[in-house]
C-alpha positions as CSV (number, residue, x, y, z in Angstrom):
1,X,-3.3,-13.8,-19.5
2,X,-5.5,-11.8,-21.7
3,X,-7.5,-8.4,-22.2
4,X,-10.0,-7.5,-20.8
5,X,-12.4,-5.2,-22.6
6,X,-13.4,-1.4,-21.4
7,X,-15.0,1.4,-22.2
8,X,-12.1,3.8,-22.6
9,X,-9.4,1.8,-24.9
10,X,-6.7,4.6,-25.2
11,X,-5.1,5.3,-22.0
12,X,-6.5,2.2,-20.2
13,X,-5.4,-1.8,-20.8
14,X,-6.6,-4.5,-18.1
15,X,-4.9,-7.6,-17.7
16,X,-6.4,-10.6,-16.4
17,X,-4.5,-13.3,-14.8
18,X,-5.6,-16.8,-14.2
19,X,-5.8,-17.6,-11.0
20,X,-2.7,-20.3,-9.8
21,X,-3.8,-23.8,-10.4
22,X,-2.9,-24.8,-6.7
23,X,-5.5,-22.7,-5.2
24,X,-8.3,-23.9,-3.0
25,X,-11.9,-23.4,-3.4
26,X,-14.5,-21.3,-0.9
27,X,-15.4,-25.2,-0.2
28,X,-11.9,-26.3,0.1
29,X,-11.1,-23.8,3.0
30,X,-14.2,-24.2,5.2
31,X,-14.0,-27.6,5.9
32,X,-10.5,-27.8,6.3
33,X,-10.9,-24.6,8.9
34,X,-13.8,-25.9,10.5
35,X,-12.6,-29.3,11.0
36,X,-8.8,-27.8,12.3
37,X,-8.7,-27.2,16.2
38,X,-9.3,-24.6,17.0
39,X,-11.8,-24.4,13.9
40,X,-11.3,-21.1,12.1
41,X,-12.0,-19.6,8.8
42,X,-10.0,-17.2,5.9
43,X,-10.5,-13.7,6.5
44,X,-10.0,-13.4,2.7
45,X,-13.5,-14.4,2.2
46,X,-15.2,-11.9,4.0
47,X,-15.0,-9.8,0.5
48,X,-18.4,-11.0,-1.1
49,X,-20.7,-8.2,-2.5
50,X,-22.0,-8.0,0.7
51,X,-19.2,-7.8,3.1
52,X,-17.5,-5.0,0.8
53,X,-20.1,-3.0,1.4
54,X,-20.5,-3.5,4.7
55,X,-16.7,-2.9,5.4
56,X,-16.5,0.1,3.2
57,X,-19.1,1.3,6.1
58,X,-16.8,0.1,8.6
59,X,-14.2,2.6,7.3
60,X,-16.3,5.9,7.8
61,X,-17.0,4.9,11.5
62,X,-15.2,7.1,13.7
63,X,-14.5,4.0,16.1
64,X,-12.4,2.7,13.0
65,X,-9.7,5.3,12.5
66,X,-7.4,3.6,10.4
67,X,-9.0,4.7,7.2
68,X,-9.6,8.1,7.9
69,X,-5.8,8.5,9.4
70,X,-4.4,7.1,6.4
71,X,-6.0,9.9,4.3
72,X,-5.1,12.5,6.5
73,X,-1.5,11.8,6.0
74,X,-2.5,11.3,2.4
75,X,-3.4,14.8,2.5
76,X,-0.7,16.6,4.8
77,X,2.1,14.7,3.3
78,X,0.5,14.0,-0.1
79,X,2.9,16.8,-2.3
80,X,6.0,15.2,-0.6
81,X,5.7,11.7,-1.1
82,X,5.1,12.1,-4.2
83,X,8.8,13.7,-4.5
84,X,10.8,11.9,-2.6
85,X,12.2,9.1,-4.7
86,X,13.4,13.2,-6.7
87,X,12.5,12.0,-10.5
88,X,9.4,10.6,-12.3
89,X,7.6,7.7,-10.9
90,X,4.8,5.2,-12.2
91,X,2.7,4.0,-9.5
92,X,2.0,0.3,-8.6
93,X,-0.7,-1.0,-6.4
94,X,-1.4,-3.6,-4.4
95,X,-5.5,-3.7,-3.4
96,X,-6.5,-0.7,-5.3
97,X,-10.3,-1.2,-4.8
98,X,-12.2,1.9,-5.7
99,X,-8.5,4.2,-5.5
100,X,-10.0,7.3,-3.7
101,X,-7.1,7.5,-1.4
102,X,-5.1,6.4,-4.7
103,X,-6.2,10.0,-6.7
104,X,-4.5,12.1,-3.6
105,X,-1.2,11.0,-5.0
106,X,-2.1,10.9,-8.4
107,X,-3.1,14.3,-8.2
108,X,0.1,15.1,-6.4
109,X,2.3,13.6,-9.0
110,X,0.3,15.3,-11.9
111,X,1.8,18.3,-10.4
112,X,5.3,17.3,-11.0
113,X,5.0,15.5,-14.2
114,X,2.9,15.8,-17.1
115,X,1.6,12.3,-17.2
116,X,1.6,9.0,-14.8
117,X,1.7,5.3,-15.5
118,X,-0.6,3.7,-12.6
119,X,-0.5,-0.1,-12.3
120,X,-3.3,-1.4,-10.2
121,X,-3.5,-5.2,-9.1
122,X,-7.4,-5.7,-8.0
123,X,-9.1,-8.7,-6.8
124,X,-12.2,-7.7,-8.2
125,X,-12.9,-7.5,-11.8
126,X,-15.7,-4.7,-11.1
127,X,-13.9,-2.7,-9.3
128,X,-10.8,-2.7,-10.7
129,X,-12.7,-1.8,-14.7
130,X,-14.7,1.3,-12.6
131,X,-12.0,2.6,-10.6
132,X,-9.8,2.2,-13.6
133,X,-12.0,3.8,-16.7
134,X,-13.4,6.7,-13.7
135,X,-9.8,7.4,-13.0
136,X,-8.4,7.8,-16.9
137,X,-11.4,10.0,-17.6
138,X,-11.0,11.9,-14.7
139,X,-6.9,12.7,-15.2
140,X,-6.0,13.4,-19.1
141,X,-2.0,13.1,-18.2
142,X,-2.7,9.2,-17.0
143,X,-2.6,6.4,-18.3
144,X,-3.5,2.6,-16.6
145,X,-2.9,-0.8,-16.9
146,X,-4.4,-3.1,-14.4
147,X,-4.2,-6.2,-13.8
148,X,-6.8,-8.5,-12.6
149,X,-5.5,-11.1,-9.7
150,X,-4.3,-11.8,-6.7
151,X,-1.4,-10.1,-5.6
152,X,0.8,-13.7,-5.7
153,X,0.0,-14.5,-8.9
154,X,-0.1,-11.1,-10.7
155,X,3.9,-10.3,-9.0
156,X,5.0,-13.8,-9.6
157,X,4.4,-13.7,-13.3
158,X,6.1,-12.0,-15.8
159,X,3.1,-9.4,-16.3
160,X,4.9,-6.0,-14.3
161,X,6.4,-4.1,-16.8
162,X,7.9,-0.7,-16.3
163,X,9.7,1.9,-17.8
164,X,10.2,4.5,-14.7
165,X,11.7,4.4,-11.4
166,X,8.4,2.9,-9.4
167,X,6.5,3.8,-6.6
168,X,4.7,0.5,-5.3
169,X,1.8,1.1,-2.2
170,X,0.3,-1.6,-0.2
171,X,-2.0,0.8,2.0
172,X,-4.9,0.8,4.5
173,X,-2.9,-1.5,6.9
174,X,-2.8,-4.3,4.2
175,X,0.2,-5.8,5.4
176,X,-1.3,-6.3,8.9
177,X,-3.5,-8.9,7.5
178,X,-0.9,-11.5,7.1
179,X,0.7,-13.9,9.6
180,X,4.5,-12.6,10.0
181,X,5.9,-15.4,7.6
182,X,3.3,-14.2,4.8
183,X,4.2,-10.5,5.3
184,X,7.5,-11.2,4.9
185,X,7.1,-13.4,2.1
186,X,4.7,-10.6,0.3
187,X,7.3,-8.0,0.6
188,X,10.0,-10.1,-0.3
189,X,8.3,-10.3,-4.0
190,X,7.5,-7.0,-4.1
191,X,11.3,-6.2,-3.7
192,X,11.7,-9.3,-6.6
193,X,9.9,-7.3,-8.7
194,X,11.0,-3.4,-8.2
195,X,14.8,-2.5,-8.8
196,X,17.1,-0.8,-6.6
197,X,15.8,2.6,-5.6
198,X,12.4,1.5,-6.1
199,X,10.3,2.8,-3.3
200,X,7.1,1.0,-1.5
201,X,4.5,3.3,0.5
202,X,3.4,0.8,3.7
203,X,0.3,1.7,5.3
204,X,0.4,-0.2,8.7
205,X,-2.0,0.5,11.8
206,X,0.4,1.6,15.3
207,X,0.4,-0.6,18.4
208,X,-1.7,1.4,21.2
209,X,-3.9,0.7,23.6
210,X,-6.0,-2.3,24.1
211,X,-9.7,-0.1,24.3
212,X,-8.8,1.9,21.2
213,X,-8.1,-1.2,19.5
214,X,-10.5,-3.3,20.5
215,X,-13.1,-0.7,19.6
216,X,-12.1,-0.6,16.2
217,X,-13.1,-3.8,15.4
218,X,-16.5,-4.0,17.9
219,X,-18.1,-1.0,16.8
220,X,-21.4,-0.4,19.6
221,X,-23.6,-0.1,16.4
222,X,-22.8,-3.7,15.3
223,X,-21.4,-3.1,11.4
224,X,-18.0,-4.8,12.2
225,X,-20.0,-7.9,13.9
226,X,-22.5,-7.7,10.8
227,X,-19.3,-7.8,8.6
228,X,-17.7,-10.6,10.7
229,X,-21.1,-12.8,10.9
230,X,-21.4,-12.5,6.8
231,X,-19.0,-15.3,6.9
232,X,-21.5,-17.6,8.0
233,X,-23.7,-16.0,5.9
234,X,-22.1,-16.8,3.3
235,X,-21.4,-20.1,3.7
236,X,-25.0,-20.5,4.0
237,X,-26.0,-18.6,0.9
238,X,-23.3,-20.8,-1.2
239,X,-22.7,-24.2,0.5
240,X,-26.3,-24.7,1.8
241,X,-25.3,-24.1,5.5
242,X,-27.8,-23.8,8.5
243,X,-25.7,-21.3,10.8
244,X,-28.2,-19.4,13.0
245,X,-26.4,-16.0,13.0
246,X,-28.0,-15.2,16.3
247,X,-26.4,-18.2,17.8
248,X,-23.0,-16.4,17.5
249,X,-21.3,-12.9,19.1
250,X,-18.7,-11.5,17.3
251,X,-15.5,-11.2,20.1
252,X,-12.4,-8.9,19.4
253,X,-9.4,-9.3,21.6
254,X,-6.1,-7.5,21.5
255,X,-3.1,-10.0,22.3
256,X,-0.5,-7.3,23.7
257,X,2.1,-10.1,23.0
258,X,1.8,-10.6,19.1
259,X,0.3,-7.1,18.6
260,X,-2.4,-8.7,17.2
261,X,-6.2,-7.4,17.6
262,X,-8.1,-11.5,17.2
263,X,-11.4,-11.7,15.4
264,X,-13.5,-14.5,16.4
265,X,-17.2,-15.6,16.2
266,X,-18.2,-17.6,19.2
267,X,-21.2,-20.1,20.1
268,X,-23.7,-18.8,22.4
269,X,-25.2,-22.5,22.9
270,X,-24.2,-25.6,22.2
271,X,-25.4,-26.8,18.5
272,X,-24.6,-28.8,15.5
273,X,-24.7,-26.9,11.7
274,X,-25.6,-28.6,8.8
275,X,-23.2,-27.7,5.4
276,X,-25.5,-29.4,2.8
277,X,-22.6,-29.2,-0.2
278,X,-19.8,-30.6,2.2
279,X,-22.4,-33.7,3.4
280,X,-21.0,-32.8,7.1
281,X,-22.3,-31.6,10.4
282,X,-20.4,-29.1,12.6
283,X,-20.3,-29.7,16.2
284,X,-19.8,-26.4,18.3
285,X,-19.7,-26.3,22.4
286,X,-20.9,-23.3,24.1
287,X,-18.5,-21.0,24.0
288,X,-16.9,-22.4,21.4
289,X,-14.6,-19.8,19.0
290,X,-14.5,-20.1,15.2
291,X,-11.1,-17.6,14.3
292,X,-11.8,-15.2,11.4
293,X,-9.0,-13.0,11.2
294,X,-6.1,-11.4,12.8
295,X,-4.9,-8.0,12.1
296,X,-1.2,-7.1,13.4
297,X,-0.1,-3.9,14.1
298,X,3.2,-2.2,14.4
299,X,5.8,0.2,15.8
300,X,8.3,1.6,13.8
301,X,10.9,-1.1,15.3
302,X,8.9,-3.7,13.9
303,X,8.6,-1.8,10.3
304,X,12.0,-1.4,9.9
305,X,12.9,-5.1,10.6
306,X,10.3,-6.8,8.3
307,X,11.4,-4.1,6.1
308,X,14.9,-5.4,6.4
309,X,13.9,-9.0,6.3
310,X,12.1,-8.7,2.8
311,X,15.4,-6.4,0.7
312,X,14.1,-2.9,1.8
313,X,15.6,0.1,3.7
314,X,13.2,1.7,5.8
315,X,13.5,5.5,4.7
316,X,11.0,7.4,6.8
317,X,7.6,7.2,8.4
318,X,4.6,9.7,8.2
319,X,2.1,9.9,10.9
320,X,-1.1,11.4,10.9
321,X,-2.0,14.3,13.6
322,X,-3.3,11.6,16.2
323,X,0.0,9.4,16.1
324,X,-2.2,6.6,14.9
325,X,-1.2,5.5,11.9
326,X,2.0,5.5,10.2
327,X,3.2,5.3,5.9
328,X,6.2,4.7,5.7
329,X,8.7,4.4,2.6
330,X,10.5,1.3,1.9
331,X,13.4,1.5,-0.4
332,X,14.4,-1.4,-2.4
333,X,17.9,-2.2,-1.5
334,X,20.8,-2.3,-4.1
């Protein structure tokens, strides 16, 4: 654990965290998913250079609401969020990226408080040291310290300091990204690490129906297949691959049963692929599927159990104007 140098040194201290020992290379995970049955691969890795930017044009497509809900209730709700918990917060959060839906709140708060602690854990070294030094020169009442990591290791060490009663946020539908036994084992450290009366602001995507959903992620102009296909892409860019992108259709499917909208990038022929680093050929059958993500999505049922599950109280829920979208404040039980 060290620091990490900026250009703004007053109000602003990055941490950086190793990354845990255990943990498997880009390498490592593609030929264990492509040689599993059915073959699939991390959705973790879509986050290259390239596929941030191509999602962060995903979220300003009107077909892909979830964003643009969020920070309408961001917005409308915004001045009593920020109050509920009735006494000063710090903010902590989980995925921060470039915090534009991040300064609603901190704007809110600055209202009631003369200055703000905001702890952001970030992925990506880049962003994290822009968002950071933009946001502490943009706001003379905050200060930051972020912390460089994944969210595992970063709330599993003893890094999370804090002084004030905490208000943690793991937005834009985060939480839907895990399998059910990793959400509830991500909110059950978050509640390790908060005390009681600690809240946590859960951004989760409603269950609705199967065309709106599908929609989302199969856009007609083709930026969420793009984003989807950069997988491939990228395993040709770093492992010497030879996947034909035009080989392959992105398919999303909503299963009504898990509540789950499926990702998956399917063979249009018969073909083997080449992976030069891995010295291994990939056999796909026409019609084959390679799995690339699932994203779950909720009622408020649902919230309130994996809520329950993790060591939280499910306080209340805030939906935007479409009944969309839902934040809702967890409340770290006593």
């Amino acid at each position: 654990m060290h620091q990490v140098p900026t250009s703004v040194s007053k109000r602003l201290d990055i941490v950086e965290l190793p990354h845990a020992i255990a943990s498997t290379s880009f390498a490592d995970d593609v030929a264990t998913g492509l040689a599993s049955r059915p073959k699939r691969l991390p959705s973790k890795y879509f986050y290259d250079d390239l596929g941030s930017a191509l999602f962060d044009a995903i979220t300003k497509l009107p077909e892909y609401y979830l964003t643009l809900a969020e920070t309408e209730i961001l917005r409308d709700w915004g001045w009593e969020i920020v109050r509920v918990l009735d006494e000063p917060v710090e903010f902590l959060e989980l995925g921060s990226g470039s915090a534009a839906k991040t300064r609603i709140l901190i704007e809110e708060a600055l209202r009631v408080q003369s200055t703000l602690r905001y702890n952001p854990i970030e992925i990506s070294l880049d962003a994290l040291r822009s968002s950071s030094e933009s946001l502490v020169d943009s706001y003379s009442g905050l200060r930051v310290r972020g912390f460089h990591g994944d969210y595992f290791t970063v709330l599993a060490s003893d890094a999370l300091k804090f002084k004030q009663r905490v208000l943690a946020m793991l937005m834009g539908s985060n939480i839907g990204n895990y399998q059910p036994k990793e959400a509830k084992a991500l909110l059950s450290l978050i509640a390790r690490v908060l005390r009681p009366g600690d809240g946590l602001l859960l951004g989760t995507d409603l269950k609705k129906d199967r065309a709106t959903l599908e929609l989302a992620y199969n856009d007609p102009t083709g930026v969420t297949s793009a984003f989807d296909k950069n997988l491939l892409a990228r395993i040709n860019r770093e492992l010497g691959g030879s996947f034909d992108l035009r080989k392959f259709e992105h398919v999303a499917r909503y299963d009504e049963e898990r509540g789950a909208v499926d990702s998956f990038l399917r063979s249009t022929i018969e073909q083997n692929v080449e992976i030069e680093s891995m010295r291994s050929i990939i056999h796909l059958k026409k019609g084959e599927s390679i799995h690339t993500e699932s994203s779950f999505k909720f009622d408020e049922a649902g919230i309130a159990e994996l809520a329950e599950a993790a060591g939280f109280c499910h306080k209340r829920m805030w939906l935007d104007r479409g009944r969309r979208f839902g934040v809702s404040l967890l409340v770290r039980n006593g």
